[in-house]
TIVEX-542700 format. One record per residue (C-alpha): residue in three letters; residue number from 1; x, y, z. Coordinates in steps of 0.25 Angstrom, whole numbers, plus 5000, padded with zeros to 4 digits. Layout:
BEGIN
type->ala | seq->NUM | px->X | py->Y | pz->Z;
...
***
This chain:
BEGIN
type->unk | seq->1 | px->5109 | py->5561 | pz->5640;
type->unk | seq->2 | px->5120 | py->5556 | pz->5632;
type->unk | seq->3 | px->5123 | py->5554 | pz->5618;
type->unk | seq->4 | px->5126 | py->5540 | pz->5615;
type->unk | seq->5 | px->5139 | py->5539 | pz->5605;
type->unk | seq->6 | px->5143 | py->5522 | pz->5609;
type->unk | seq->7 | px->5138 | py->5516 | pz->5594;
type->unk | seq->8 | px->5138 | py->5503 | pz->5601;
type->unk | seq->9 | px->5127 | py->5509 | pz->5611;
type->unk | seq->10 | px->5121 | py->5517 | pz->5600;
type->unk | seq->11 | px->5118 | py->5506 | pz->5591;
type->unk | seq->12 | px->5113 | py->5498 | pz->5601;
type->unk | seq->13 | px->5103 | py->5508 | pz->5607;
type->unk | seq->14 | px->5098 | py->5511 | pz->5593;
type->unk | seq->15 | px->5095 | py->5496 | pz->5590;
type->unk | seq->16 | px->5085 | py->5497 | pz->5599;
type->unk | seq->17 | px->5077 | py->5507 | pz->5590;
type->unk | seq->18 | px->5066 | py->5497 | pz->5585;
type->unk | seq->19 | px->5068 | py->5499 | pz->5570;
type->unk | seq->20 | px->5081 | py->5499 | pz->5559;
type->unk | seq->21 | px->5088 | py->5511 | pz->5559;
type->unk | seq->22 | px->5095 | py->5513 | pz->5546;
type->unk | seq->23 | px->5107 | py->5511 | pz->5545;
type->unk | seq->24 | px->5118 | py->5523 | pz->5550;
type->unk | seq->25 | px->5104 | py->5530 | pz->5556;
type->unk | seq->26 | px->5111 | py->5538 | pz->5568;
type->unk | seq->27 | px->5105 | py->5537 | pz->5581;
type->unk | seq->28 | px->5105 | py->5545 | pz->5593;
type->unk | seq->29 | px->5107 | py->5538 | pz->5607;
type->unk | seq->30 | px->5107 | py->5547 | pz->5621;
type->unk | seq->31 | px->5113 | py->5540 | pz->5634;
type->unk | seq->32 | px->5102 | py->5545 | pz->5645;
type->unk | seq->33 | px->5105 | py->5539 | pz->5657;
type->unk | seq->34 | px->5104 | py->5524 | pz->5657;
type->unk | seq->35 | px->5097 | py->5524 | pz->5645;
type->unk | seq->36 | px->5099 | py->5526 | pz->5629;
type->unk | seq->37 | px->5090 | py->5534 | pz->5619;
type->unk | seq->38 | px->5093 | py->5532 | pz->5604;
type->unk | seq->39 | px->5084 | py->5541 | pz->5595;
type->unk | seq->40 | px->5077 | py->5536 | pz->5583;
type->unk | seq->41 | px->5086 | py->5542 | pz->5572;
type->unk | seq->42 | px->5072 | py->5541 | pz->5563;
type->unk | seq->43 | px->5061 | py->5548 | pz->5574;
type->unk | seq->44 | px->5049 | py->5542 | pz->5564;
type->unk | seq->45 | px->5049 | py->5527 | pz->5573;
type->unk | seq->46 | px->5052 | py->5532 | pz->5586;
type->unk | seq->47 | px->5061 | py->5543 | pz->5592;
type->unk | seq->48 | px->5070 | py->5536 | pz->5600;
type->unk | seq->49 | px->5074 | py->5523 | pz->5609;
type->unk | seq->50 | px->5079 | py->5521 | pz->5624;
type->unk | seq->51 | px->5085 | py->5508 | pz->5630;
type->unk | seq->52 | px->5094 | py->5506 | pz->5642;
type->unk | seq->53 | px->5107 | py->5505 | pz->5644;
type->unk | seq->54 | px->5105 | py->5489 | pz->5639;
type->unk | seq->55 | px->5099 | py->5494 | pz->5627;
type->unk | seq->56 | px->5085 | py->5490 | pz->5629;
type->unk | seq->57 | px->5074 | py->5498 | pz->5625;
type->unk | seq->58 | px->5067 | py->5507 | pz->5636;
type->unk | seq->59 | px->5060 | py->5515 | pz->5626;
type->unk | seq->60 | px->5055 | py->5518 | pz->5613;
type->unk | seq->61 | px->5052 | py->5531 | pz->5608;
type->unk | seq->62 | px->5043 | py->5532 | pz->5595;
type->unk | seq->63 | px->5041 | py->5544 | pz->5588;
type->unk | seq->64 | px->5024 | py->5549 | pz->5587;
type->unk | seq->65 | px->5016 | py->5541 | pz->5574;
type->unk | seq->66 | px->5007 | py->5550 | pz->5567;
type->unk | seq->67 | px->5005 | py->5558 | pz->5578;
type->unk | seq->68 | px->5004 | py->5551 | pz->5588;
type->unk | seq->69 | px->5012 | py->5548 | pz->5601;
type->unk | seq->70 | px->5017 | py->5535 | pz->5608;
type->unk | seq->71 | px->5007 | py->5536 | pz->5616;
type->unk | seq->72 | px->4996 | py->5535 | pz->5606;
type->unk | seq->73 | px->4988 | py->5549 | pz->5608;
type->unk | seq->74 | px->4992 | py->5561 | pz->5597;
type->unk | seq->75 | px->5002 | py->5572 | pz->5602;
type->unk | seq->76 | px->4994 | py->5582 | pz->5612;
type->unk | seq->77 | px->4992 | py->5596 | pz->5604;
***
């Protein structure tokens, strides 16, 4: 992993958060092999993003909703 310090590929990695960020909201984006993660500065609508080197999403990752996780089923105990 590498941390991404190119503003020109950091903003372009965290437009493909889907939602406004506010403005001057900082992002974090890590280079992991061929592919970019930039993490939800806010956490509440999803924790982080992943695209490819063309900047097309490859994942979304969403934070857990009263409780419950992305797949659907409550946290084990």
């Amino acid at each position: 992993m590498t941390l991404v310090r190119d503003r020109a590929v950091c903003s372009r990695v965290a437009s493909r958060i889907d939602h406004p960020l506010p403005v001057g909201a900082a992002v974090v984006v890590l280079s992991v092999g061929p592919l970019y993660y930039v993490r939800e500065p806010d956490q509440k609508k999803g924790t982080g993003v992943i695209t490819d080197r063309d900047f097309k999403v490859v994942a979304r990752l969403g934070a857990a909703v009263d409780g419950v996780t992305q797949t659907g089923r409550p946290p084990e105990r």
